[in-house]
C-alpha atoms as a printed R data frame, in Angstrom:
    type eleno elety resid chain resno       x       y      z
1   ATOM     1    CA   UNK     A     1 118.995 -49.646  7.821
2   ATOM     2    CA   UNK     A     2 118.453 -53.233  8.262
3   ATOM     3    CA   UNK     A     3 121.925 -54.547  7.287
4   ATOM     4    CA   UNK     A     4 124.175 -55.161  9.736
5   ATOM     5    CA   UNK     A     5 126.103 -52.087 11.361
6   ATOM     6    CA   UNK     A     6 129.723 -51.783  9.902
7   ATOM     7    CA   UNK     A     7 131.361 -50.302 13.130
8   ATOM     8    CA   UNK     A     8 135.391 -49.319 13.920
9   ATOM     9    CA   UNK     A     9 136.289 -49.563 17.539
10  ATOM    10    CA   UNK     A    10 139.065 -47.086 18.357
11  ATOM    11    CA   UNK     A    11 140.895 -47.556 21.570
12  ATOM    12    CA   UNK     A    12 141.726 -50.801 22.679
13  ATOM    13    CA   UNK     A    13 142.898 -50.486 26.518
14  ATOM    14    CA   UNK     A    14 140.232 -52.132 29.325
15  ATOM    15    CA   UNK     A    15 137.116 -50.987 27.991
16  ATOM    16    CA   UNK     A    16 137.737 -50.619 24.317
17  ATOM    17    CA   UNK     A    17 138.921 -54.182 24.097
18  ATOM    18    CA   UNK     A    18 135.967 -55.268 26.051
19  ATOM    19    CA   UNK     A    19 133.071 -53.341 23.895
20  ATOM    20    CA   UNK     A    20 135.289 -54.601 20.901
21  ATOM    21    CA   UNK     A    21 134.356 -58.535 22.366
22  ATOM    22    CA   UNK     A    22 130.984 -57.516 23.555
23  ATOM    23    CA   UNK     A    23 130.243 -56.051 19.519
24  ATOM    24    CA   UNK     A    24 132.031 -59.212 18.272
25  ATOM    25    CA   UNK     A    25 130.532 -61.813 20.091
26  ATOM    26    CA   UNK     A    26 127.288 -60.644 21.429
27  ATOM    27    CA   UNK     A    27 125.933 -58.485 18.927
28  ATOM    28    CA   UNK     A    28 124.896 -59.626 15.793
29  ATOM    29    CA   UNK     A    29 123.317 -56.714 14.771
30  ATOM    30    CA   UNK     A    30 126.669 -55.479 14.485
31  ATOM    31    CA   UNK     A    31 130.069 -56.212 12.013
32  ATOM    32    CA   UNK     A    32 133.386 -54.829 13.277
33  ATOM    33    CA   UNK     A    33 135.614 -54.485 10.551
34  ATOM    34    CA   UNK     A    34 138.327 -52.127 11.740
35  ATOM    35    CA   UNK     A    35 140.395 -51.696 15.050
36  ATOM    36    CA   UNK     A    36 142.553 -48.418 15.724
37  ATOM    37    CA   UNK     A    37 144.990 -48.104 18.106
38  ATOM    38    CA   UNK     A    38 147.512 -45.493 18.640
39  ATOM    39    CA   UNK     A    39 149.988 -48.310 18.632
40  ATOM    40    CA   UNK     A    40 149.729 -50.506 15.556
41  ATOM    41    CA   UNK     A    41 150.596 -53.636 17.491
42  ATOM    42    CA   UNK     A    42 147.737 -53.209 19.751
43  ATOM    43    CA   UNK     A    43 145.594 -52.900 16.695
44  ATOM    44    CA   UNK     A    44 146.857 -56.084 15.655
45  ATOM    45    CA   UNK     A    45 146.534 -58.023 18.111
46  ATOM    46    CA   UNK     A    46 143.151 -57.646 19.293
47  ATOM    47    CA   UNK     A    47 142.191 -57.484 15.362
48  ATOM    48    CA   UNK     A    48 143.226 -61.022 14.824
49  ATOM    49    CA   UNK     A    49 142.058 -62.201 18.229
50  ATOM    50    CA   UNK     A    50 138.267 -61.772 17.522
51  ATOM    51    CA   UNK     A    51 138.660 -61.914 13.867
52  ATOM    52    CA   UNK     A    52 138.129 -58.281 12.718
53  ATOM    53    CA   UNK     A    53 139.412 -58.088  9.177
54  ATOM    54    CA   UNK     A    54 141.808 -54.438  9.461
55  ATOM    55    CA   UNK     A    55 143.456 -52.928 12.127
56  ATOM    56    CA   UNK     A    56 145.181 -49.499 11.960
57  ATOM    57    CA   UNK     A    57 146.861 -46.449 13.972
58  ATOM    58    CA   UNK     A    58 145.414 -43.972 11.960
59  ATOM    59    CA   UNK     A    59 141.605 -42.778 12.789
60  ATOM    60    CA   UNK     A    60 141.565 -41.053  9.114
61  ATOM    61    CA   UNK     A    61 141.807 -44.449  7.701
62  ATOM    62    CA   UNK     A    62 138.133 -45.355  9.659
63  ATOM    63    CA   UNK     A    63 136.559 -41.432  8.704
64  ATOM    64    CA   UNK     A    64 137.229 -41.618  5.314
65  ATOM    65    CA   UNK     A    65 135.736 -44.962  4.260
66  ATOM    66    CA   UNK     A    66 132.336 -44.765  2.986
67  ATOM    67    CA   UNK     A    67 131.399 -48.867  4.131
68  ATOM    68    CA   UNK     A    68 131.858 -47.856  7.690
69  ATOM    69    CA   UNK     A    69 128.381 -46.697  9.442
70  ATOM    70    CA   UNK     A    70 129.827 -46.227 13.303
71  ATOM    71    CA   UNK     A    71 132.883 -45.729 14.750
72  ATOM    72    CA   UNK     A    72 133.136 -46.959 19.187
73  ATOM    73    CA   UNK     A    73 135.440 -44.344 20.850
74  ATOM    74    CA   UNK     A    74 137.127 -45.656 23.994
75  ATOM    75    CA   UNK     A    75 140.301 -43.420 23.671
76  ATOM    76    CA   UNK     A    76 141.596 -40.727 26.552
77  ATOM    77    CA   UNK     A    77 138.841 -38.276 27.203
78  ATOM    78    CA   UNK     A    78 141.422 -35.397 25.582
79  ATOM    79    CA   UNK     A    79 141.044 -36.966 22.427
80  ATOM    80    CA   UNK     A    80 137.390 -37.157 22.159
81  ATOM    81    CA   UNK     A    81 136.325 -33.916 21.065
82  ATOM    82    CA   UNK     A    82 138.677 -33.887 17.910
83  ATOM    83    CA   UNK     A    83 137.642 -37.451 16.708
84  ATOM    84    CA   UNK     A    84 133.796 -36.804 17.521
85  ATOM    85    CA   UNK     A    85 133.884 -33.755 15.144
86  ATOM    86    CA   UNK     A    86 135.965 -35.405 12.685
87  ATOM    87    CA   UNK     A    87 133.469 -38.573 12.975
88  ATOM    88    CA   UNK     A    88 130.401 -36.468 12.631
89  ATOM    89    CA   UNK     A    89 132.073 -34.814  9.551
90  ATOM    90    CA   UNK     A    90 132.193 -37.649  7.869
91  ATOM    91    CA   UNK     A    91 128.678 -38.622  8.764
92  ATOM    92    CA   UNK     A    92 129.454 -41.358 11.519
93  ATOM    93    CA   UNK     A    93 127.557 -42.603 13.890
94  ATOM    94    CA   UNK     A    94 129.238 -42.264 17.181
95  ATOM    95    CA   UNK     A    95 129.602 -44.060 20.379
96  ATOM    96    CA   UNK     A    96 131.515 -42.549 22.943
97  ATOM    97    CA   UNK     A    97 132.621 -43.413 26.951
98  ATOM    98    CA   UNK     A    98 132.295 -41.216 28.989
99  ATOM    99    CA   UNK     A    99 132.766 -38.123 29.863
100 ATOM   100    CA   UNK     A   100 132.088 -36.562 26.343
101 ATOM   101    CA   UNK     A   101 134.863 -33.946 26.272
102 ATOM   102    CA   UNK     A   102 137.242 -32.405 28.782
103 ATOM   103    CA   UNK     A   103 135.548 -28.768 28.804
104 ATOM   104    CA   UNK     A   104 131.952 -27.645 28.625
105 ATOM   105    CA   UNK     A   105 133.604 -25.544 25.497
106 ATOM   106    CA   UNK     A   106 134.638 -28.793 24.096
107 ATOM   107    CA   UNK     A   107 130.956 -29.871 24.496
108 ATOM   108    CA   UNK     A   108 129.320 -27.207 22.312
109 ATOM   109    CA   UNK     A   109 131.531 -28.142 19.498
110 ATOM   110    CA   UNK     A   110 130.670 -31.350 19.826
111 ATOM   111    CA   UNK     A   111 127.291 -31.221 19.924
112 ATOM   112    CA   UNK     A   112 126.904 -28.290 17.124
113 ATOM   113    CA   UNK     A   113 129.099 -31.034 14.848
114 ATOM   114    CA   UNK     A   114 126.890 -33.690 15.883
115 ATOM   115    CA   UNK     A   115 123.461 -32.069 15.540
116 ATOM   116    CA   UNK     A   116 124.734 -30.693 12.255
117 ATOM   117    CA   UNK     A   117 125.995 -33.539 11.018
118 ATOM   118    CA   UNK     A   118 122.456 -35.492 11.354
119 ATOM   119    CA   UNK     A   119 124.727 -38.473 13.077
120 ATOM   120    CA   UNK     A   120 123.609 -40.042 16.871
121 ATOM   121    CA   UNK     A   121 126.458 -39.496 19.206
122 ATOM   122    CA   UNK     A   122 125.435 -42.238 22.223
123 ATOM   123    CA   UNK     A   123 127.723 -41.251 26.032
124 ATOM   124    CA   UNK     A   124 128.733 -44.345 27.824
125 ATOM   125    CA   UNK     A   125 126.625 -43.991 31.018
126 ATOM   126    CA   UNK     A   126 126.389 -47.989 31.649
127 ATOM   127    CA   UNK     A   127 124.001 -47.733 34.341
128 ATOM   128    CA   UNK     A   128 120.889 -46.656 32.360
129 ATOM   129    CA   UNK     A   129 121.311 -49.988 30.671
130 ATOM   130    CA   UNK     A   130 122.314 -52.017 34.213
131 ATOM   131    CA   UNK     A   131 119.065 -54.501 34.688
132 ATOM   132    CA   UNK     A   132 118.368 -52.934 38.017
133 ATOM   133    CA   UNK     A   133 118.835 -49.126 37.300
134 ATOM   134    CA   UNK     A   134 116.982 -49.464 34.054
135 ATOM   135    CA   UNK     A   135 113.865 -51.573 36.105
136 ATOM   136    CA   UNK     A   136 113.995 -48.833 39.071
137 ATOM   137    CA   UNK     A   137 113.599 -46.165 36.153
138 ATOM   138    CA   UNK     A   138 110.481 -47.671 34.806
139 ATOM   139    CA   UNK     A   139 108.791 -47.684 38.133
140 ATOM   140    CA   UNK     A   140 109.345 -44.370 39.080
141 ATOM   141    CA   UNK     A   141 107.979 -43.354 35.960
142 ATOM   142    CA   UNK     A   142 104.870 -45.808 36.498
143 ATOM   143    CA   UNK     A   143 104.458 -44.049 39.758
144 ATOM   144    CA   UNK     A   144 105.057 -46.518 41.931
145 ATOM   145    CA   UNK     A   145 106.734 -44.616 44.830
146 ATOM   146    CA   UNK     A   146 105.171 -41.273 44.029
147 ATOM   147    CA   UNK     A   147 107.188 -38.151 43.463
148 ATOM   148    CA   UNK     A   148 110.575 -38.687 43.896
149 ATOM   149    CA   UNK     A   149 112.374 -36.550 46.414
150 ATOM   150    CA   UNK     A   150 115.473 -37.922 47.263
151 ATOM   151    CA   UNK     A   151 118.344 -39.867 45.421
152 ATOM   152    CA   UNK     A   152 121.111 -41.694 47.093
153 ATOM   153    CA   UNK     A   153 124.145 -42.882 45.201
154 ATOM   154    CA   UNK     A   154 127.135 -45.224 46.293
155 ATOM   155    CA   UNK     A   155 130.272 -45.902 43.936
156 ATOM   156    CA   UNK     A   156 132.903 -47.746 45.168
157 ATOM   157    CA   UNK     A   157 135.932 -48.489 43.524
158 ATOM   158    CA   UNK     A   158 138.211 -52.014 45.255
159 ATOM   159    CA   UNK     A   159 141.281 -49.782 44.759
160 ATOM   160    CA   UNK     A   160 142.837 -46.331 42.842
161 ATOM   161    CA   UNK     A   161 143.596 -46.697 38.966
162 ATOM   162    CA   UNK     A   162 147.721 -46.154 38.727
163 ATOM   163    CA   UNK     A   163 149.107 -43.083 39.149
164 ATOM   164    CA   UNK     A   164 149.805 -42.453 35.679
165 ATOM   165    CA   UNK     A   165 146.129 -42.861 35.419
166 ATOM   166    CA   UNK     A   166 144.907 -40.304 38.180
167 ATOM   167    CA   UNK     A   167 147.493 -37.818 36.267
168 ATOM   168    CA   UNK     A   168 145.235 -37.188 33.821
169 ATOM   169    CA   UNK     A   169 141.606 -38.536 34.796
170 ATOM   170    CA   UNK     A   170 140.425 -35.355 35.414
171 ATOM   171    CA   UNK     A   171 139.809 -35.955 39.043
172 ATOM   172    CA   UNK     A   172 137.194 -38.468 41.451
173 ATOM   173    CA   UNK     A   173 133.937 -36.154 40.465
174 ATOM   174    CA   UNK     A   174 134.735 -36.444 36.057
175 ATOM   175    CA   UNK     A   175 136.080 -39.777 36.262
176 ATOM   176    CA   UNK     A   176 134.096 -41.704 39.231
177 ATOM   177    CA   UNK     A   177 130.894 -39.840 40.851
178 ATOM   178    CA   UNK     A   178 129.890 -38.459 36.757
179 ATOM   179    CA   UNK     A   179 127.941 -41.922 36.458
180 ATOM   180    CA   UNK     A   180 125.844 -41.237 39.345
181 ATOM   181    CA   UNK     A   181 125.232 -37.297 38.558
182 ATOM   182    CA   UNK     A   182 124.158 -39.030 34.838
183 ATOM   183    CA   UNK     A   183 121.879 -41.453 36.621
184 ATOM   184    CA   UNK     A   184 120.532 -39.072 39.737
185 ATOM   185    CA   UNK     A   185 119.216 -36.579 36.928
186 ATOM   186    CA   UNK     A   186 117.657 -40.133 34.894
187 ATOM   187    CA   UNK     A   187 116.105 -41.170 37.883
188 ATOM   188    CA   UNK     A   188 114.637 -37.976 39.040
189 ATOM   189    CA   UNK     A   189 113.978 -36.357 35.922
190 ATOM   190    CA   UNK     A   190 114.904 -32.999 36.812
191 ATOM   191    CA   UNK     A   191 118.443 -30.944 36.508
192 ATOM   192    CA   UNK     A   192 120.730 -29.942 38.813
193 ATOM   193    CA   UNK     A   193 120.174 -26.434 40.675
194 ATOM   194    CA   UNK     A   194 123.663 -26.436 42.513
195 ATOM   195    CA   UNK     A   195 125.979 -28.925 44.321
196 ATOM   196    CA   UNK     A   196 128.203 -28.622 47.080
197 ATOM   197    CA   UNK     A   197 130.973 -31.501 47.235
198 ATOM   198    CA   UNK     A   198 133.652 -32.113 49.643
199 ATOM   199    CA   UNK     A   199 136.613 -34.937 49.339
200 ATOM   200    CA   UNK     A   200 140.167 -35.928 51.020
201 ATOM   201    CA   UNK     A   201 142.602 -38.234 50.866
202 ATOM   202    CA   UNK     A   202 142.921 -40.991 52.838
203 ATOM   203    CA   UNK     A   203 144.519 -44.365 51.377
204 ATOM   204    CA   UNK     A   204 146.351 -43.389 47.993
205 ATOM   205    CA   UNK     A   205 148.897 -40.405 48.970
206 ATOM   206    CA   UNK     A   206 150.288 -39.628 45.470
207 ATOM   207    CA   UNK     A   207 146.710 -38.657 44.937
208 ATOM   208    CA   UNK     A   208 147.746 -35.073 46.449
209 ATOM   209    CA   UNK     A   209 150.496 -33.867 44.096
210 ATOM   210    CA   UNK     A   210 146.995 -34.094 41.652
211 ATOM   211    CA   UNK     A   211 145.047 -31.900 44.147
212 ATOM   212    CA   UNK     A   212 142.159 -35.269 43.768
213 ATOM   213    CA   UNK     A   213 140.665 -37.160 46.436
214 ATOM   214    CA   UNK     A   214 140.315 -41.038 47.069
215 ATOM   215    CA   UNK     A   215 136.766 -40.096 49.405
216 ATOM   216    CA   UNK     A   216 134.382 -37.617 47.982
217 ATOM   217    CA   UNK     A   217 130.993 -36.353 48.786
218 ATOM   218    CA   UNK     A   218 128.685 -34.121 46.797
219 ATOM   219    CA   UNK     A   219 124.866 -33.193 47.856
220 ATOM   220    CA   UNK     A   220 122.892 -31.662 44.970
221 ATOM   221    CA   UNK     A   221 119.774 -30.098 44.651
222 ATOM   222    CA   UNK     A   222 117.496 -29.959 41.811
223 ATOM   223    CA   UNK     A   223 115.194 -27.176 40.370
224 ATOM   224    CA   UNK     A   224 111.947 -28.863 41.569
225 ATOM   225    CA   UNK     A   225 113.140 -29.375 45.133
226 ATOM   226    CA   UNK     A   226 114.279 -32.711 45.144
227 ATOM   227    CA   UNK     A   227 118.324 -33.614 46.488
228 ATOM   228    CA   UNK     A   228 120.611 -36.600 46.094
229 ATOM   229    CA   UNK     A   229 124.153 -37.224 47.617
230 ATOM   230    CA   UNK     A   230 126.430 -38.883 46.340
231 ATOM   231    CA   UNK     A   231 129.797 -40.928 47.476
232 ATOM   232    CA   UNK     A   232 132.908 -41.730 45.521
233 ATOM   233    CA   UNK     A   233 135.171 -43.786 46.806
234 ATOM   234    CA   UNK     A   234 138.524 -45.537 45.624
235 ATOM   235    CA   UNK     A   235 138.613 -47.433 49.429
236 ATOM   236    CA   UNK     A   236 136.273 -50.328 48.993
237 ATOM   237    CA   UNK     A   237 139.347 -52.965 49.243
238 ATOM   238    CA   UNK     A   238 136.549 -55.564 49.943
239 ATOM   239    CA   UNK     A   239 135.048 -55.382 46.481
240 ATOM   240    CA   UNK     A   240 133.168 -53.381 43.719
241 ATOM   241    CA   UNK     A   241 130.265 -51.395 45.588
242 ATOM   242    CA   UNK     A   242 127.691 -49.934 43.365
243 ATOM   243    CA   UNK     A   243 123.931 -48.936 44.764
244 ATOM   244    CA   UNK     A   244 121.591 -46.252 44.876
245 ATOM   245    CA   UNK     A   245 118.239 -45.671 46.274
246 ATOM   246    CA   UNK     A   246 115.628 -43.129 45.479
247 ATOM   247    CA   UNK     A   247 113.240 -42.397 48.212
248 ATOM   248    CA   UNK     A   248 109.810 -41.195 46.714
249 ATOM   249    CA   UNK     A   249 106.410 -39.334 48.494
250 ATOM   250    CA   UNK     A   250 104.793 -43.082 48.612
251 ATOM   251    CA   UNK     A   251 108.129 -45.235 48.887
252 ATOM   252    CA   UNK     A   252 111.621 -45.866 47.614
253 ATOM   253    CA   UNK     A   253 113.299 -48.097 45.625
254 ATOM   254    CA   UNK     A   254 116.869 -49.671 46.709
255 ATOM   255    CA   UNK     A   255 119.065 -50.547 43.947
256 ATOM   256    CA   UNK     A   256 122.010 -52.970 43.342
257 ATOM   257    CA   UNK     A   257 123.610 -54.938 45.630
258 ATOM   258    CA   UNK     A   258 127.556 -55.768 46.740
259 ATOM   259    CA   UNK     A   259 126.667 -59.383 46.504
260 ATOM   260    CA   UNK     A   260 127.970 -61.390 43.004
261 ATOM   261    CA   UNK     A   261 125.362 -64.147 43.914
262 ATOM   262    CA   UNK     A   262 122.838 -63.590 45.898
263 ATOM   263    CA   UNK     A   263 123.726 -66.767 48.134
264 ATOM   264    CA   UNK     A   264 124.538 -66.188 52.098
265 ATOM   265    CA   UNK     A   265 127.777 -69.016 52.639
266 ATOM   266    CA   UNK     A   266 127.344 -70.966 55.882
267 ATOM   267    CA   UNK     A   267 130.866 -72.336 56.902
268 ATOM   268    CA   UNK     A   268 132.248 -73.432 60.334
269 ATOM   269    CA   UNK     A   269 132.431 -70.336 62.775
270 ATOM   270    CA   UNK     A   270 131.334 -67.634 59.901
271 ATOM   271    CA   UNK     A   271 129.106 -66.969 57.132
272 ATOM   272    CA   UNK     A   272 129.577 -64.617 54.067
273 ATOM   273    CA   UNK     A   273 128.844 -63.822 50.372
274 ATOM   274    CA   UNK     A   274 130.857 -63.004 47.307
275 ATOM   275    CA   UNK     A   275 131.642 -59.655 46.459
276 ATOM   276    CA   UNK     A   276 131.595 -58.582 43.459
277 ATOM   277    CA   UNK     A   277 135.115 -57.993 42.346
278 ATOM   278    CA   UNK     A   278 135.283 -55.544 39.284
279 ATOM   279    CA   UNK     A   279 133.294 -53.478 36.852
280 ATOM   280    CA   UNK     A   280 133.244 -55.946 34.405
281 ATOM   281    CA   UNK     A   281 131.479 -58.220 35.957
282 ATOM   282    CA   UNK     A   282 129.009 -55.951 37.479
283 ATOM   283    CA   UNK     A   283 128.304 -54.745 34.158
284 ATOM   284    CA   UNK     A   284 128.664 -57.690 31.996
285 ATOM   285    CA   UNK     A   285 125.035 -57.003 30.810
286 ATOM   286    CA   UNK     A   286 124.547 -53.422 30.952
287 ATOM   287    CA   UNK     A   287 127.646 -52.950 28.827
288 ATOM   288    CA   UNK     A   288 126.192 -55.470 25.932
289 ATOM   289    CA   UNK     A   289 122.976 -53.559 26.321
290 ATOM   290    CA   UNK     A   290 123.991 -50.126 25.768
291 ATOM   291    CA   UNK     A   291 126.096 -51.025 22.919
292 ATOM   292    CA   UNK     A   292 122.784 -53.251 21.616
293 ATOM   293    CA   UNK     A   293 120.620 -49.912 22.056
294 ATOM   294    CA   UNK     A   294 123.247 -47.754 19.885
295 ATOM   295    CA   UNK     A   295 123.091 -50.658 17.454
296 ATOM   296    CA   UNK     A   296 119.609 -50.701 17.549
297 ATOM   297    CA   UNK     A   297 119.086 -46.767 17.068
298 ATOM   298    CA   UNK     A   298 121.503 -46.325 14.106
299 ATOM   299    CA   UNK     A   299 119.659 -49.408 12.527
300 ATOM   300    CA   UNK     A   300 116.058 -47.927 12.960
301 ATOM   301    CA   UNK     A   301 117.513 -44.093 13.065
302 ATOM   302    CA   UNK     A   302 115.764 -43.875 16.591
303 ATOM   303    CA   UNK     A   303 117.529 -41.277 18.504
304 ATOM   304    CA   UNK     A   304 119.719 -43.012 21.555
305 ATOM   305    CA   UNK     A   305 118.332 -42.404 25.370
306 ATOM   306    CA   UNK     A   306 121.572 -41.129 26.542
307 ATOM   307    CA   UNK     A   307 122.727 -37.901 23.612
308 ATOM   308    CA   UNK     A   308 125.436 -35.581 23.416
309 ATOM   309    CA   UNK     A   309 123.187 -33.240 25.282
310 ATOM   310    CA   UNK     A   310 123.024 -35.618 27.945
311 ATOM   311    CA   UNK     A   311 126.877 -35.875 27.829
312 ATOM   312    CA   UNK     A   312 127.417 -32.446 28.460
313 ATOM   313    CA   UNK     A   313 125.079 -31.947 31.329
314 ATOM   314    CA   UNK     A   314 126.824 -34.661 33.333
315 ATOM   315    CA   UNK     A   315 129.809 -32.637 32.688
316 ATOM   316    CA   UNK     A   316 128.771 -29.283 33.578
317 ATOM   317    CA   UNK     A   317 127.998 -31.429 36.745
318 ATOM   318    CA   UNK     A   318 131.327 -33.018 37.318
319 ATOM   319    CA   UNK     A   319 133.003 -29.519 36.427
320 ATOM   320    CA   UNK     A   320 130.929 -27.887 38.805
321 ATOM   321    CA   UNK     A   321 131.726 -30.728 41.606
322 ATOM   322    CA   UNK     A   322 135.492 -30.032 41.265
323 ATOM   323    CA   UNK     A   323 135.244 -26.190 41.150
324 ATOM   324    CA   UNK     A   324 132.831 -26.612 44.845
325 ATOM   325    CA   UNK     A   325 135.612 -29.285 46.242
326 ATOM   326    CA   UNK     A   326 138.206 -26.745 45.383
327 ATOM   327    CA   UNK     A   327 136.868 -23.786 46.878
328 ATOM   328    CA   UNK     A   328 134.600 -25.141 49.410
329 ATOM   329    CA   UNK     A   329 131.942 -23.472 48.365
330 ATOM   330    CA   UNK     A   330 128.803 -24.672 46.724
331 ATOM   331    CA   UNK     A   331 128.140 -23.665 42.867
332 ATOM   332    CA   UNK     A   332 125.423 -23.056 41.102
333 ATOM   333    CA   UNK     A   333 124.667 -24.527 37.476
């Protein structure tokens, strides 16, 4: 296919509206033509803000037309089993955030729709597309800091996402800490053997009626030996904090930074950089590359680097996270 990609966004909150843009006005690989939004003003709006010709609060509408190739699904994770299967039915490519589904149940559907189907169904982990993950990837694989044996993850969130928000996120581990289980098996290039993951509450107290955490903690081990831990935090009031390091037999590689520019301010009685201040921004190219590489793979029918597959093992992981926070035990995969 070397016509442009006819593509429906669905979901138009934070992220939907920005990957709407991003398709818009970065990609020209790519031709939105339809908006949905559960309410039809929504639709509207962001439809005649970047131009897209139809808008509408029905996902049928986008499954049943024949000129659409891909539909974007940034909706609430409870929604996205349903409107994967119903996409892949009707033989459309799919792109959804993260996490896949709600249950590793969910999952298998999915997947046995997808795979069915003959469609690509690309997961929204960001951060094998982020510059700086994607170069750290490449050199491990070149060898350059022999086996890896350890990976080290830090994701820091400025603040808690509103209560009405946590309600239903499916806790810190499936809505925070899944991109770095996603990324720690990418890096490494092994799965996960077990994890053991603590977490408590210590800034955010409505997070307790929820039974989540604001401070969480997992250490994993993988089948060939090799660990990671990872932190998720909703505390970092100073900025948005995402690194990770992976520590090899012959070196390690430190990735990321909490610096926006990487320029050291020299003022009267202090010094200091900017932080970075929200995902956006620290993503502002990953998030134009993945959707570029999902463009790119429908286009060329090249199978994405981040499947359904892929989608469900970072939610076995998440799942498996909770269950160990909850009953303090570690769990095996």
């Amino acid at each position: 296919m070397s016509r442009k990609v006819r593509c429906a966004v669905l979901g138009v909150g934070r992220l939907g509206y920005y990957h709407a843009k991003n398709l818009v006005t970065q990609i020209p690989e790519a031709e939105v033509t339809y908006v949905v939004a559960s309410r039809i003003g929504n639709a509207e709006r962001v439809a005649r803000e970047l131009d897209i010709p139809k808008w509408t609060n029905n996902p049928n509408e986008v499954f049943e037309n024949p000129e659409i190739d891909a539909v974007i699904i940034v909706t609430p994770t409870k929604t996205h089993a349903s409107l994967i299967k119903e996409a892949a039915k009707n033989k459309k490519h799919i792109f959804v955030d993260k996490p896949i589904t709600e249950t590793l149940d969910e999952a298998d559907d999915v997947i046995k729709a997808v795979q069915e189907n003959n469609v690509f169904c690309q997961v929204g982990f960001v951060r094998r597309f982020d510059p700086a993950f994607a170069e750290a990837k490449k050199r491990i694989d070149s060898g350059d800091i022999g086996e890896p044996l350890y990976y080290k993850g830090v994701s820091r969130d400025p603040g808690s996402p509103p209560e009405i928000y946590i309600a239903t996120s499916g806790g810190i581990f499936l809505d925070l800490c899944i991109h770095d289980f996603d990324i720690a098996r990418y890096l490494l290039g092994k799965e996960v053997e077990s994890i053991q993951s603590f977490g408590k509450v210590l800034a955010h107290p409505f997070m307790n009626k929820y039974g989540d955490s604001d401070q969480a903690l997992s250490f994993i081990k993988f089948t060939n030996g090799a660990s990671a831990s990872i932190e998720g935090s909703r505390n970092a009031f100073y900025g948005y904090d995402i690194r990770g390091e992976v520590v090899g037999t012959e070196g390690a590689i430190q990735i990321g930074s909490i610096k926006y520019h990487d320029n050291l301010i020299l003022t009267k009685g202090k010094s200091y950089h900017d932080n970075i201040p929200n995902f956006q921004t620290r993503y502002e190219e990953g998030f134009i590359l993945e959707l570029k590489h999902f463009i790119e793979c429908v286009q060329n029918n090249e199978k994405p680097i981040v499947d359904e597959v892929d989608g469900k093992k970072a939610l076995e992981i998440a799942i498996a996270a909770t269950k160990s926070y909850q009953t303090k035990k570690e769990v095996k995969l």
